[in-house]
N, C-alpha and C positions, 0 to 999 in steps of 0.2 A: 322579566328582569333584564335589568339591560347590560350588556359585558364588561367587562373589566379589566385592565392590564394583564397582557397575556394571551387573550382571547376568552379566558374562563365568565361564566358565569358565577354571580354572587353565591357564595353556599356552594360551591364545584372546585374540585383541585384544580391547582391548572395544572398543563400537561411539561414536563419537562423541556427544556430546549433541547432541540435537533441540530446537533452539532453538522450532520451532513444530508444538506436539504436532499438527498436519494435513498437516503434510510428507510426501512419501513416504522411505522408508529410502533409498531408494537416489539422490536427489537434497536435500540440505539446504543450508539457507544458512550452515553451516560448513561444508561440501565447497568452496563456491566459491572460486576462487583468486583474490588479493586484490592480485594484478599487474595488474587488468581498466582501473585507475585510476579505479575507482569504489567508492562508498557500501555498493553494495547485496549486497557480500556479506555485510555487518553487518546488515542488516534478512532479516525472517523470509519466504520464499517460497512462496507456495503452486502444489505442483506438479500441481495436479491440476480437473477443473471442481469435481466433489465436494469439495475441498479447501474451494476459493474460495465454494460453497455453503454450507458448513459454519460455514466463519467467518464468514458474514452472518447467517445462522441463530441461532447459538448466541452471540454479542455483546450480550446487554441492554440493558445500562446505557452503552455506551460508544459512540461513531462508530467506524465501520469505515471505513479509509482504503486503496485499494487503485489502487495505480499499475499501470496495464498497458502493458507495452510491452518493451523490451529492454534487460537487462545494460549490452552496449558502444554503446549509441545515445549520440550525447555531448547529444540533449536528456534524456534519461534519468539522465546521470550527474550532471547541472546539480540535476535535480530532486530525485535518492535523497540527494547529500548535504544539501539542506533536508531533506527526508523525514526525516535519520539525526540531524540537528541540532534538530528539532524532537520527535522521540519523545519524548525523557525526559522532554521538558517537559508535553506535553501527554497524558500517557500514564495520567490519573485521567479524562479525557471521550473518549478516542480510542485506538485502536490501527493500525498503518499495516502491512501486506502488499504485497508484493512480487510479479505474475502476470506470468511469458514469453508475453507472447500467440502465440507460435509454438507452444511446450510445450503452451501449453492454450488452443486455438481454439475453444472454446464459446462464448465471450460476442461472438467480434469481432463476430458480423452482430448478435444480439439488442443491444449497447450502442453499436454503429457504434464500434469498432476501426480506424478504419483511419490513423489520424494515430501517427506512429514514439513520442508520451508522450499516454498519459491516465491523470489523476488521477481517481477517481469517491469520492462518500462515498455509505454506506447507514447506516443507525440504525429497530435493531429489524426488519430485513425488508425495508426500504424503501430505493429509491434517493431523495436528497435531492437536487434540484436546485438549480442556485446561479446567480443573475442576476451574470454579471460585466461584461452592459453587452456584451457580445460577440456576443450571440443565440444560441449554443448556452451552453441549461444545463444539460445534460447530465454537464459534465465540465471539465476545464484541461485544455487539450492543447497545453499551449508551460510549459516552465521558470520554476520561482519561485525565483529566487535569494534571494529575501530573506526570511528566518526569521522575523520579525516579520511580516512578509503574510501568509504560509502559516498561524500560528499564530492570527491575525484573522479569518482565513477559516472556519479549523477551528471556533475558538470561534464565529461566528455560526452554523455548521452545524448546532454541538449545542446552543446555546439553542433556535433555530429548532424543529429537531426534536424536543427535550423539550416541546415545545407543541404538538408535534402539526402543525407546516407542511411540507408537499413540496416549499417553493420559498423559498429564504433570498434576501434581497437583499445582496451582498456590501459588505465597508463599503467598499474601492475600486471604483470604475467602471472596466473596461479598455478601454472601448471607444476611446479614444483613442488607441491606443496601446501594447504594451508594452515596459517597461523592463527589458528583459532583459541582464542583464552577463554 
């Protein structure tokens, strides 16, 4: 028999689209069921450490944004729908991935994992650290509700980094406090 739109053969389902060519086939963020009451079955998942390598790797031009942490965490779901509100927007200097730190436990000891949301950026290879006044700059590891923050953040990441800096000062200071709704 000969193929057919899709790749399927005649009498063969075809196989879903692979929203993020580093997925593996048998877990994608179209598979996920979108009962979870969250975000992040709409955003791309990497299911794999090689996955999550790859797309650090192979990003040139753009920041890599990579939430690690879990689906039904509700600081998670606070964050993936910023994460899902803010792509399209900023999606000519960044791109945002989705990692189950259970799924794929390589990075928790290397990036200290251990708080239920962390957000991390890299550009070109490199992890970019970000002064938010908090003393770890490592990463956010508490919820951004607010689309405009998150997108302020993003864009100091990638000026910073286009210039060549490991360490951005964020344009908010959180050490105060955050205002998490």
């Amino acid at each position: 028999p000969s193929p057919t739109r899709g790749g399927a053969r005649r009498g063969e389902a075809r196989r879903p689209f692979r929203s993020c060519p580093h997925s593996s086939p048998r877990a994608r963020a179209t598979d996920r069921a979108p009962d979870r009451g969250s975000m992040s079955y709409l955003l791309p998942h990497l299911e794999s450490g090689w996955a999550v390598d790859q797309a650090i790797l192979n990003e040139e031009d753009r920041v890599v944004i990579i939430r690690f942490g879990h689906d039904y965490d509700p600081d998670c779901q606070v964050m993936d729908e910023t994460l899902y509100k803010v792509a399209e927007l900023v999606r000519n200097f960044a791109v945002i991935y989705l990692v189950d730190i259970t799924d794929v436990p390589d990075f928790n000891v290397m990036y200290e994992l251990y708080d239920p949301l962390s957000v991390m950026f890299f550009f070109r290879n490199k992890h970019i650290l970000v002064d938010l006044g908090t003393g770890n700059n490592n990463k956010i590891n508490w919820p951004l509700a607010d689309k405009q923050e998150f997108i302020d953040i993003v864009e100091t990441v990638y000026r910073g980094a286009r210039k060549g800096k490991g360490l951005v000062m964020s344009p908010k200071d959180y050490s105060a406090g955050r205002n998490v709704q």
